[in-house]
C-alpha positions as CSV (number, residue, x, y, z in Angstrom):
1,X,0.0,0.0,0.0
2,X,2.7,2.6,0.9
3,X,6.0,2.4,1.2
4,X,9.1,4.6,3.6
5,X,12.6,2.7,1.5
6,X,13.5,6.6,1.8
7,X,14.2,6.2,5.7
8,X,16.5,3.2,5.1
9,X,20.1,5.0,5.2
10,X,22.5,3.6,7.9
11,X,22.9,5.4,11.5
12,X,26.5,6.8,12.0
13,X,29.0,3.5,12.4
14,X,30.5,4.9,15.2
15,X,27.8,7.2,17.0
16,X,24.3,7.6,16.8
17,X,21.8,8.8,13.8
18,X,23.1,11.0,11.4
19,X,26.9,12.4,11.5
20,X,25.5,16.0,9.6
21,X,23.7,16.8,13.2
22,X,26.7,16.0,15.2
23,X,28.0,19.0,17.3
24,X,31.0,19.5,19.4
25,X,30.6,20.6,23.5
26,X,30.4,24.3,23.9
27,X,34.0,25.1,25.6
28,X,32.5,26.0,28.9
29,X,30.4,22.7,29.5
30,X,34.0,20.9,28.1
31,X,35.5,23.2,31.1
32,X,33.1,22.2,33.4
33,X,33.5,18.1,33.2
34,X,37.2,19.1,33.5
35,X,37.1,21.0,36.2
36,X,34.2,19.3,38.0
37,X,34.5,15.4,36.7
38,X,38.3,15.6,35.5
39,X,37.4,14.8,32.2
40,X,40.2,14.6,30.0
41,X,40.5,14.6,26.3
42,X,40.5,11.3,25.0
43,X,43.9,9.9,23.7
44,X,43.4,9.4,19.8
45,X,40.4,10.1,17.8
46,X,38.3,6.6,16.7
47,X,39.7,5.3,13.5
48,X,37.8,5.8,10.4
49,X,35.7,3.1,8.9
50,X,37.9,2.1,6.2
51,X,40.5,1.4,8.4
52,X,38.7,-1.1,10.7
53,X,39.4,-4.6,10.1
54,X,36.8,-7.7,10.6
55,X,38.3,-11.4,10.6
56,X,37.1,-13.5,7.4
57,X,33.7,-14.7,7.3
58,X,33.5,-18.2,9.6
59,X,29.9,-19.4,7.2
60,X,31.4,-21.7,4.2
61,X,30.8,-20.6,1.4
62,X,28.0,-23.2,0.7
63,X,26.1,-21.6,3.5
64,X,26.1,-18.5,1.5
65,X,25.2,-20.0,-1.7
66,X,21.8,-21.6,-0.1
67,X,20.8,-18.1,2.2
68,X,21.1,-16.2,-1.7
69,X,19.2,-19.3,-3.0
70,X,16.3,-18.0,-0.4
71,X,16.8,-14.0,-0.8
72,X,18.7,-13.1,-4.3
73,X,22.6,-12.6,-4.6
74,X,22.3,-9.0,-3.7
75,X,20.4,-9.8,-0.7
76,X,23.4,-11.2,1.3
77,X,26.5,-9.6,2.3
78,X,29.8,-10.3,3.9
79,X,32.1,-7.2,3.1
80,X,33.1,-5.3,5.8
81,X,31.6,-2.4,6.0
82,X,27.7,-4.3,6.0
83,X,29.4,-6.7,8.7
84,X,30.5,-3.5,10.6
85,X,27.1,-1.3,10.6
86,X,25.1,-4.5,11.6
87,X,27.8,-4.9,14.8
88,X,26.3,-4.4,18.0
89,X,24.3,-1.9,19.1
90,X,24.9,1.8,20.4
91,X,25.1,1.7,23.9
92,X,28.0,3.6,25.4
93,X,30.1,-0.2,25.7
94,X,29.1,-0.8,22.4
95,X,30.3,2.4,21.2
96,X,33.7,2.5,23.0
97,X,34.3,-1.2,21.8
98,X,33.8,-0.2,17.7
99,X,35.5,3.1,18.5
100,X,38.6,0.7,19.8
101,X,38.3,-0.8,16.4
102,X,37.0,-3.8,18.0
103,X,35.3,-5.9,15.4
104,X,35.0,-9.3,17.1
105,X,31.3,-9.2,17.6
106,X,30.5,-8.4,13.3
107,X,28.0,-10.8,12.0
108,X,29.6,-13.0,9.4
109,X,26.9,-12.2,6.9
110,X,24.0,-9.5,6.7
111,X,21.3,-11.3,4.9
112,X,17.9,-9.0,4.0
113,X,14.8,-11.0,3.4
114,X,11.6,-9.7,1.4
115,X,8.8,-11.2,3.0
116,X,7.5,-13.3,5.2
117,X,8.1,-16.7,3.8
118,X,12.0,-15.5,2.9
119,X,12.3,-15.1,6.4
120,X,10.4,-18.3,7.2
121,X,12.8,-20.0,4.4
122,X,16.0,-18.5,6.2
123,X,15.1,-19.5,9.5
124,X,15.0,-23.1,8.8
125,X,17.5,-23.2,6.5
126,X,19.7,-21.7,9.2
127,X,18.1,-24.2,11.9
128,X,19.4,-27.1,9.7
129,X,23.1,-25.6,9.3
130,X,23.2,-24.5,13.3
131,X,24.0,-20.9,11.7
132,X,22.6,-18.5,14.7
133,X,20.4,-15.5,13.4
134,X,20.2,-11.9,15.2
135,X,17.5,-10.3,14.0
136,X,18.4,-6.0,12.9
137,X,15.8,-3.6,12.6
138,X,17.0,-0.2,13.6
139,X,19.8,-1.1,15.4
140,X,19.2,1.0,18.4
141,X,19.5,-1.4,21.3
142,X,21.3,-0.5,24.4
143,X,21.2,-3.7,26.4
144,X,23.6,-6.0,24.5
145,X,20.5,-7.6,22.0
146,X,22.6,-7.4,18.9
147,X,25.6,-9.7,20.6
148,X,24.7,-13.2,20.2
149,X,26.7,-15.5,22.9
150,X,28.3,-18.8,22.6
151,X,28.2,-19.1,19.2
152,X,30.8,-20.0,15.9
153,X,29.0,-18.1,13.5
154,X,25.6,-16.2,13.0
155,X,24.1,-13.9,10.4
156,X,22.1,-10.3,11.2
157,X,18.8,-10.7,9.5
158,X,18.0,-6.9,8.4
159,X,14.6,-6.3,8.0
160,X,15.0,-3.2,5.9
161,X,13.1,-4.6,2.7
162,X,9.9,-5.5,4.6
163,X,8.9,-1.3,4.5
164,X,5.5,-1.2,4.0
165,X,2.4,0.1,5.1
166,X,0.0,-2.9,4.2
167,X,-3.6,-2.0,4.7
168,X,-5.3,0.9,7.0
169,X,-8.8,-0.1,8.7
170,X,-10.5,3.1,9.1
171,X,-13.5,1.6,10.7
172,X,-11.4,-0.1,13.2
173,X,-8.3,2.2,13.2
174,X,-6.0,0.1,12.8
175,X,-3.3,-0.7,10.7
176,X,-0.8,-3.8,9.6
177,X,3.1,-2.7,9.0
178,X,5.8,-4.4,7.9
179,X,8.7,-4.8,11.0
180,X,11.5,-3.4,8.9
181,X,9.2,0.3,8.3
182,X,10.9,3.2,10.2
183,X,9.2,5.1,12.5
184,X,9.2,8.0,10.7
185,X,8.6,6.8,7.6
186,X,5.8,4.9,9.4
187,X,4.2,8.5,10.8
188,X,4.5,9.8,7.4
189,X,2.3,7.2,5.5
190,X,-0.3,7.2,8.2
191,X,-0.4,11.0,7.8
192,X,-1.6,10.4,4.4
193,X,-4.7,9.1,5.6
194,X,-5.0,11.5,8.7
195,X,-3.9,9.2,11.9
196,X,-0.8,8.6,13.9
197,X,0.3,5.7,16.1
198,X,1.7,8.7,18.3
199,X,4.6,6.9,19.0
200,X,7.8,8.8,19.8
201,X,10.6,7.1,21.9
202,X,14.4,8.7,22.1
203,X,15.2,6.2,19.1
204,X,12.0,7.7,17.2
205,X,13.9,8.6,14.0
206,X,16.0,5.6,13.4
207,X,14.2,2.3,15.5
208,X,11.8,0.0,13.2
209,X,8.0,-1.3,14.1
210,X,9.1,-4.6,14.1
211,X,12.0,-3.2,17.2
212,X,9.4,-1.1,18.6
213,X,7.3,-4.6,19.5
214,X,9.9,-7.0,19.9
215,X,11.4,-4.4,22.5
216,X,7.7,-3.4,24.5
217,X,9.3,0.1,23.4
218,X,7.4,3.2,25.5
219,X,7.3,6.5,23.8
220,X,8.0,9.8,25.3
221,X,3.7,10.8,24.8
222,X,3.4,7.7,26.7
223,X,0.8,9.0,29.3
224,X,-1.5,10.2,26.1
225,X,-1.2,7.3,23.5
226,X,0.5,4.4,25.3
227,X,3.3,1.8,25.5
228,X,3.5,0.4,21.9
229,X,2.8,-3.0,23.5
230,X,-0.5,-1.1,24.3
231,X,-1.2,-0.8,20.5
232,X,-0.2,-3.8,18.8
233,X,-3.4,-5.8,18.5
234,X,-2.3,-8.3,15.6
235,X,1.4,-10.0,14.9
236,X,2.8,-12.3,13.1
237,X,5.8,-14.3,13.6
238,X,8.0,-16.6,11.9
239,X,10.0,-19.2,13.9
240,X,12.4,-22.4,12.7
241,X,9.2,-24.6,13.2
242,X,6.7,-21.9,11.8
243,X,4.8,-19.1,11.9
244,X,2.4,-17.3,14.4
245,X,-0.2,-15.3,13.3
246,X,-2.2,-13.8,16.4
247,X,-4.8,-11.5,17.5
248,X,-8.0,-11.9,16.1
249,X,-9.9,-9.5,18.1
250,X,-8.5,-6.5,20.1
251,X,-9.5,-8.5,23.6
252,X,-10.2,-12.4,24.2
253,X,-10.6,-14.9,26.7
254,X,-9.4,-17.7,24.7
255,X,-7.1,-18.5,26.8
256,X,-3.5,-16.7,27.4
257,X,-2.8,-14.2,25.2
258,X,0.0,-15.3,23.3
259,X,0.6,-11.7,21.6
260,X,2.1,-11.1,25.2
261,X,4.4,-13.9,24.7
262,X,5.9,-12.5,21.2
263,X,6.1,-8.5,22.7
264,X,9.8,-8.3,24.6
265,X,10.8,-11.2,23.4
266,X,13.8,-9.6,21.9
267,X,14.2,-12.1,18.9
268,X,14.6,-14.5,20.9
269,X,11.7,-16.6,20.2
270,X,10.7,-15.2,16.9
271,X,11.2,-13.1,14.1
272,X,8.3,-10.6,14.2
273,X,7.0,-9.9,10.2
274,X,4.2,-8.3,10.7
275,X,2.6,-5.7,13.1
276,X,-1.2,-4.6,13.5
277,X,-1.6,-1.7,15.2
278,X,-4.2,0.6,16.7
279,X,-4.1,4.0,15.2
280,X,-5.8,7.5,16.5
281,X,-6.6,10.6,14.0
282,X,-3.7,13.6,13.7
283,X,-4.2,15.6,16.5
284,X,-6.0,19.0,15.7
285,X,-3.9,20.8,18.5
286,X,-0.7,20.6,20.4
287,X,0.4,22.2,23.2
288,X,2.9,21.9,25.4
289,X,4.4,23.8,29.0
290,X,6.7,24.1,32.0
291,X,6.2,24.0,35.2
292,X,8.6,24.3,38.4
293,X,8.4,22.4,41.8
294,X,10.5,22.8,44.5
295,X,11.5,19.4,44.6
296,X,11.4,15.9,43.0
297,X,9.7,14.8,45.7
298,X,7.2,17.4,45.3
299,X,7.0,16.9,41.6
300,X,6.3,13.3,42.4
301,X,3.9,13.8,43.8
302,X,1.9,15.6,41.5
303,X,2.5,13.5,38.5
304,X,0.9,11.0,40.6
305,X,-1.9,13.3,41.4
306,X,-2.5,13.8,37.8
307,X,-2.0,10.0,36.6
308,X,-4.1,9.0,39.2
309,X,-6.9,11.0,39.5
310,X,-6.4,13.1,35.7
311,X,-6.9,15.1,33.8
312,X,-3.8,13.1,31.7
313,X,-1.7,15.0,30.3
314,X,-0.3,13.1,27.0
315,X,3.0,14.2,27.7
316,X,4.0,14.0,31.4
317,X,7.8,14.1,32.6
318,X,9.8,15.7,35.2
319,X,13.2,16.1,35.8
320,X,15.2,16.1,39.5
321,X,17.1,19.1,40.6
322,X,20.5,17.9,39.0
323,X,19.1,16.9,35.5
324,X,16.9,20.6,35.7
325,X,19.8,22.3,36.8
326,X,22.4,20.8,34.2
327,X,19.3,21.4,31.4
328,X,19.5,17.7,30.0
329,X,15.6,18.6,29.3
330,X,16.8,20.6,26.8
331,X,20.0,19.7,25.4
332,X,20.9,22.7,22.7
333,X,20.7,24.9,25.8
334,X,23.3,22.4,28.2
335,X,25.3,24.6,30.6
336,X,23.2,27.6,29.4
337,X,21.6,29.5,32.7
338,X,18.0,28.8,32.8
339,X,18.1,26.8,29.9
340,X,15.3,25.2,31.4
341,X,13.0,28.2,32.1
342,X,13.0,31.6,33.6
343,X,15.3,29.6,36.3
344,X,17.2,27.1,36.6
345,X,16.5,25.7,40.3
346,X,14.2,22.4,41.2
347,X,12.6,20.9,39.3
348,X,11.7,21.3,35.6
349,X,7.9,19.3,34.9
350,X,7.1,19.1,31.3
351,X,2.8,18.9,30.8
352,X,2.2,18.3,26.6
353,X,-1.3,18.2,25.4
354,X,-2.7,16.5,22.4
355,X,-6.2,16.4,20.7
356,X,-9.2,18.2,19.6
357,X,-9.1,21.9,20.2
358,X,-11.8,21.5,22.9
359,X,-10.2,18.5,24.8
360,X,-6.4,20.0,24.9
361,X,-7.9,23.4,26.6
362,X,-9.7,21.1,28.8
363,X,-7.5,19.3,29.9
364,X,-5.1,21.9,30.0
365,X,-7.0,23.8,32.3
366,X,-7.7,21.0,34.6
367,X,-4.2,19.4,34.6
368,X,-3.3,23.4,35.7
369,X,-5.1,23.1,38.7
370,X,-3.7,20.1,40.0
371,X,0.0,21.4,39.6
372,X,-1.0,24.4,41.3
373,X,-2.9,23.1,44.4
374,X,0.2,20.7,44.6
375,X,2.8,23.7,44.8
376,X,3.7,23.8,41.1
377,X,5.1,27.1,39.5
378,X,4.0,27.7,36.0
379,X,6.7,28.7,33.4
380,X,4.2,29.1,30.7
381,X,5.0,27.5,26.7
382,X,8.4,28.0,26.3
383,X,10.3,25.1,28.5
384,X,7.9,22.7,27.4
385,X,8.2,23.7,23.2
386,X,12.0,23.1,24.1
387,X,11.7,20.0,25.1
388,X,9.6,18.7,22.5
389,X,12.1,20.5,19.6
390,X,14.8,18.8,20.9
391,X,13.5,15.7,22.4
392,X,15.8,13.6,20.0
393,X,19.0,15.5,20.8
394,X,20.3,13.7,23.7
395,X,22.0,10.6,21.8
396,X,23.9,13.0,19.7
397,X,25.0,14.7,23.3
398,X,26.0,11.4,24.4
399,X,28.5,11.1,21.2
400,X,30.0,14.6,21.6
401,X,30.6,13.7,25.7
402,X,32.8,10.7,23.9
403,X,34.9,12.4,21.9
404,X,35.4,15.0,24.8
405,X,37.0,12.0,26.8
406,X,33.4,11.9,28.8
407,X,31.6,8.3,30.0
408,X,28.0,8.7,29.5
409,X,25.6,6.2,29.8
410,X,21.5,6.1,30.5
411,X,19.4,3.1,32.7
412,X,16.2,2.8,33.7
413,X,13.4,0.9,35.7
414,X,10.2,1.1,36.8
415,X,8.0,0.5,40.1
416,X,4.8,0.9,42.5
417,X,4.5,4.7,43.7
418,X,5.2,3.9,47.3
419,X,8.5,1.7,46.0
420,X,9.9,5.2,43.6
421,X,11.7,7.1,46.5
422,X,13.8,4.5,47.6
423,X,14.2,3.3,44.5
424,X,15.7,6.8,43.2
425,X,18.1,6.7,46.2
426,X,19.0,3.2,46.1
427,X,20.2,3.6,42.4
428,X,21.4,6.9,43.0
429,X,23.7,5.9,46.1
430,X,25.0,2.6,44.0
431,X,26.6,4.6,41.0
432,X,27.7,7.4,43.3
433,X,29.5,4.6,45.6
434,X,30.3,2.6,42.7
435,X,32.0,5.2,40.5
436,X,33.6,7.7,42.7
437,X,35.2,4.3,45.0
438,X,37.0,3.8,41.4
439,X,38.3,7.7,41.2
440,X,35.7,9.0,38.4
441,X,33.0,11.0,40.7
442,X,30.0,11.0,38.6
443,X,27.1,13.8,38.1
444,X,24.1,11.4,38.0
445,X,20.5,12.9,36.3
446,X,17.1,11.5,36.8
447,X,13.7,11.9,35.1
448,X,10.2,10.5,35.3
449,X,8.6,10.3,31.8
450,X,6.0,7.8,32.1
451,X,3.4,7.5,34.7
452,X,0.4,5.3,35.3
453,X,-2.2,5.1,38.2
454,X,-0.1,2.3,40.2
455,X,3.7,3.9,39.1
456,X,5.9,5.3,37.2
457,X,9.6,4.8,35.5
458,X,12.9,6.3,36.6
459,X,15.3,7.0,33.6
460,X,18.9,8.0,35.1
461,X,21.8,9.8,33.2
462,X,25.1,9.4,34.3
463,X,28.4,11.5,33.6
464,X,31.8,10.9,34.6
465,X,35.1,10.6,33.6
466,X,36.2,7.3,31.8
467,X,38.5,5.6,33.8
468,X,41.3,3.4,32.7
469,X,39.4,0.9,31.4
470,X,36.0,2.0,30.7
471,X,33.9,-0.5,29.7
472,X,34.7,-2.7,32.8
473,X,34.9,0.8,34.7
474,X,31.5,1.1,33.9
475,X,30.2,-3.3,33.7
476,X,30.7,-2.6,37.5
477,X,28.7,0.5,38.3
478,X,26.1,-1.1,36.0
479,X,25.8,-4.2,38.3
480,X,25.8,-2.0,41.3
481,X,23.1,-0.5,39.7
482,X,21.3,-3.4,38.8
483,X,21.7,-4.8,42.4
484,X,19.9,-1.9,43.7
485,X,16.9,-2.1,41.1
486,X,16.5,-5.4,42.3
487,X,16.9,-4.7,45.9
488,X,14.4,-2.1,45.9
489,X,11.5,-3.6,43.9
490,X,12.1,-1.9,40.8
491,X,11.8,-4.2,37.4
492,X,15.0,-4.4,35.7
493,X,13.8,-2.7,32.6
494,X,10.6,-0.4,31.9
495,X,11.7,-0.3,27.9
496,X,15.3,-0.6,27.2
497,X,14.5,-4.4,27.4
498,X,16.9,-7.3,28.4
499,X,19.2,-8.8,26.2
500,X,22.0,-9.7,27.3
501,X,23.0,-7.1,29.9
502,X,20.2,-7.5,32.1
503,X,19.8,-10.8,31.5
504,X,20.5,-12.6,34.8
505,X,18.8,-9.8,36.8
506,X,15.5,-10.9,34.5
507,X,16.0,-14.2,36.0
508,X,16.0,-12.9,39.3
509,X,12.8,-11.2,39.0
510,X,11.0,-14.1,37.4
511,X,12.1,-16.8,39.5
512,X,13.4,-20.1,38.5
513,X,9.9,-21.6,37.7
514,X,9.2,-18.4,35.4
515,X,12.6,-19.0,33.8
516,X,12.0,-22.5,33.4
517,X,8.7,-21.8,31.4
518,X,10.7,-19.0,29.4
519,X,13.0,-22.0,28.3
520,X,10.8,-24.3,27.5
521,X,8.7,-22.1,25.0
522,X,12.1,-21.0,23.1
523,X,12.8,-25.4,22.8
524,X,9.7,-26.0,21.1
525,X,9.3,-22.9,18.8
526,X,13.6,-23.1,18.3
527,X,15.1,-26.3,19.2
528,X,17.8,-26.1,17.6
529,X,18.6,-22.9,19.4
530,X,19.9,-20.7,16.2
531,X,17.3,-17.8,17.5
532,X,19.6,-15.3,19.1
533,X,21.4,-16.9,20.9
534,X,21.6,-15.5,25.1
535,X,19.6,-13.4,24.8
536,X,16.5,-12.7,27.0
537,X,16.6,-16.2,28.2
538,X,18.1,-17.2,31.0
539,X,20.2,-20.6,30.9
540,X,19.5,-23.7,32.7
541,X,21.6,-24.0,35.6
542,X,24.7,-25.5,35.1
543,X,24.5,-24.7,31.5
């Protein structure tokens, strides 16, 4: 029906997104993590791309010949560069590793499939050879999903051909997509017909439908629209002993719902290759605002107040006094003085609004009352139309802390109201300790930006210098970190997901009978075990 192959360029090899919006530090915030972090410029620049090196492909050349007997010639690729792009994913590890010019992780082949049944084909074929298969969408993960473990060889199955937007259901509102569409591609067919899925996460402009699901991705007008996990109401999946096709009604007792199985489940039990979604008109008005509490606590407090008892805003999110003060909320402004509003102290709330004319002032209006009467300040349009221009900004930040000889890193997690404070501490007091024990003090930031009636997430950012060894510098501040999510009854992952990073902390929180069950799905749908390999699942013990 329509198609985005315009939004299928590559993300930066060595960064995020695209290299043209990449910006250096402003001197005085590269003065500041000197002075205040002892930041120090890092030794050598990254090598260029031409001058990384990947070993030979380990796939014989016969297993080559019968993955282009499934796609086309074209459709599989081993040079470098193709073997390179598709190599992990863009955490800060991953990043530092391919900046290192480490190259051990590269697939040995890229292999792009056109439709379901070529990915159906591939899958088997690769089941019969023991050739493990990583599925690639967008390539955004941050949690280690893109490294396959303890395996000889494996392929990354890009997705990028499947681009399509297959059929709208105006009556319904709902509409099926192809997994490898981009996001904004996606936005910009729907358009065409007058509806949005209203989906906009950090990775927005590069991450895939088929990611967005197989990730329970949450976007930032979360509050408003939903989880995407919330709007998928149809999938199907291909597996090494067939497909999946579910959801034949938007709600149904018949039995578990196995479309809960398929969303998180990271590739791991699946390759997702099509995506039904539930779609809402173009909103006539948007509006968004500031508003200033004296504390997170405070803030808290409100947000709750508001998710609770409403008016929603669609758009909900506040930052703690270090994240308003540095002015992460809006990152062209960093290190500016009251880049965040009128001023710079507590804590910056963002309220955004979406709908008919007559619903946004409504609830506008209402949601105003409730900040106020809970001690919120308002700073009227301007912090809030900030935010949502540069809402996909940070990630390039993130890359221009790297080259300044900066760690910076982001977690999150979610839990119950009454469990957020200690929570916040808990994580808080575990990279502090962690990080500043090792010599690199860190400047840790903190927001809220999604709420529900029971609780809400906790996204942390965290600054500091890199340390000798930085990626194990920062694998143990991570565990601390993970230790105290755990400790304090927060879930290990709100919508980064688990892959492999998190993976034993999953097993924690499900237990070994809910790991067990995990286990035995992924046997019988991939026996032979070629599905992406460690990932999500936790191993048997002993294994």
């Amino acid at each position: 029906m329509g198609r985005g192959g315009a939004e299928t360029r590559d993300m930066l090899w060595s960064g995020w997104g695209d290299p043209a919006k990449a910006a250096p530090l402003p001197e005085g915030t590269a003065g500041l993590l000197r002075d205040l972090l002892g930041v120090r410029p890092a030794a050598a620049a990254p090598p260029a791309l031409r001058e990384l090196k990947v070993a030979d492909p380990r796939l014989p050349g016969a297993d080559l010949t019968a993955l282009a007997a499934i796609v086309g010639d074209g459709n599989v690729r081993a040079d470098a560069e193709a073997r390179i792009r598709h190599t992990r994913g863009k955490s800060t590890p991953d990043l530092l590793r391919i900046r290192a010019g480490e190259t051990s992780a590269a697939p040995d082949a890229v292999v792009l499939p056109g439709s379901h049944d070529e990915v159906l084909a591939v899958l088997r074929e690769c089941a019969a050879r023991r050739i493990a298969v990583v599925p690639f969408g967008g390539g955004t993960s941050v949690v280690g999903g893109l490294a396959p473990q303890g395996v000889d060889a494996f392929i990354a199955v890009d997705l990028r051909r499947m681009d399509r937007l297959v059929e709208i259901d105006e009556v319904s509102r709902t509409a099926v997509l192809q997994p490898g569409l981009r996001a904004p591609a996606a936005e910009a067919l729907l358009a065409e017909r007058g509806f949005t899925l209203g989906h906009f996460p950090q990775s927005f402009e590069w991450a895939t439908i088929g990611g967005f699901a197989a990730a329970r991705s949450s976007g930032q007008a979360s509050a408003g629209y939903g989880r995407f996990d919330d709007m998928v109401v149809g999938l199907t999946v291909a597996t090494p002993e067939g497909a999946l096709d579910l959801g034949r009604a938007p709600k149904s007792a018949a039995g578990p719902d196995l479309r809960q199985l398929v969303l998180g489940s990271e590739g791991a039990l699946g390759v997702i290759t099509s995506v039904t979604v539930r779609i809402r008109p173009v909103p006539q008005a948007r509006e968004y605002e500031g508003w200033r509490f004296a504390s997170f606590d405070a803030g808290a407090a409100a947000l709750r107040g508001l998710a609770q008892d409403g008016p929603l805003p669609t758009v909900l999110r506040l930052s703690d006094e270090t994240e308003t003060m540095v002015g992460l909320a809006d990152p062209s402004a960093i290190g500016a003085t009251g880049g965040s509003g009128s001023s710079s102290a507590g804590c910056l709330a963002v309220a955004g609004f979406e709908g008919t004319e007559a619903d946004v002032a409504a609830r506008r209006a209402g949601a105003a009352r409730v900040l106020r009467d809970a001690g919120g300040e308002p700073l009227g349009a301007g912090p809030g139309e900030k935010w949502e221009h540069g809402r996909f900004n940070a990630p390039y930040l993130r890359d221009s802390l790297l080259d300044a000889g900066a760690f910076a890193e982001t977690l999150e997690t979610a839990a119950f109201w009454s469990d957020v404070p200690k929570l916040y501490e808990a994580v808080r007091a575990a990279l502090i300790g962690t990080l500043s024990g090792a010599g690199t003090p860190p400047l840790i930031m903190c927001h809220i930006s999604h709420v529900y009636p029971s609780g809400a997430s906790l996204y942390f950012t965290v600054v500091s210098a890199q340390g000798k060894e930085p990626v194990e510098h920062w694998a143990r501040a991570k565990r601390a970190a993970n230790d105290a999510i755990a400790d304090a009854g927060g879930t290990i992952s709100h919508h980064h997901g688990v892959g492999t990073d998190h993976r034993d902390w999953y097993a924690r929180e499900i237990g070994p009978l809910g790991a067990a069950v995990l286990r035995a799905v992924k046997e019988r749908v991939d026996p032979a075990g070629v599905l992406n390999p460690g990932v999500l699942v936790p191993p048997a013990p002993g294994a």
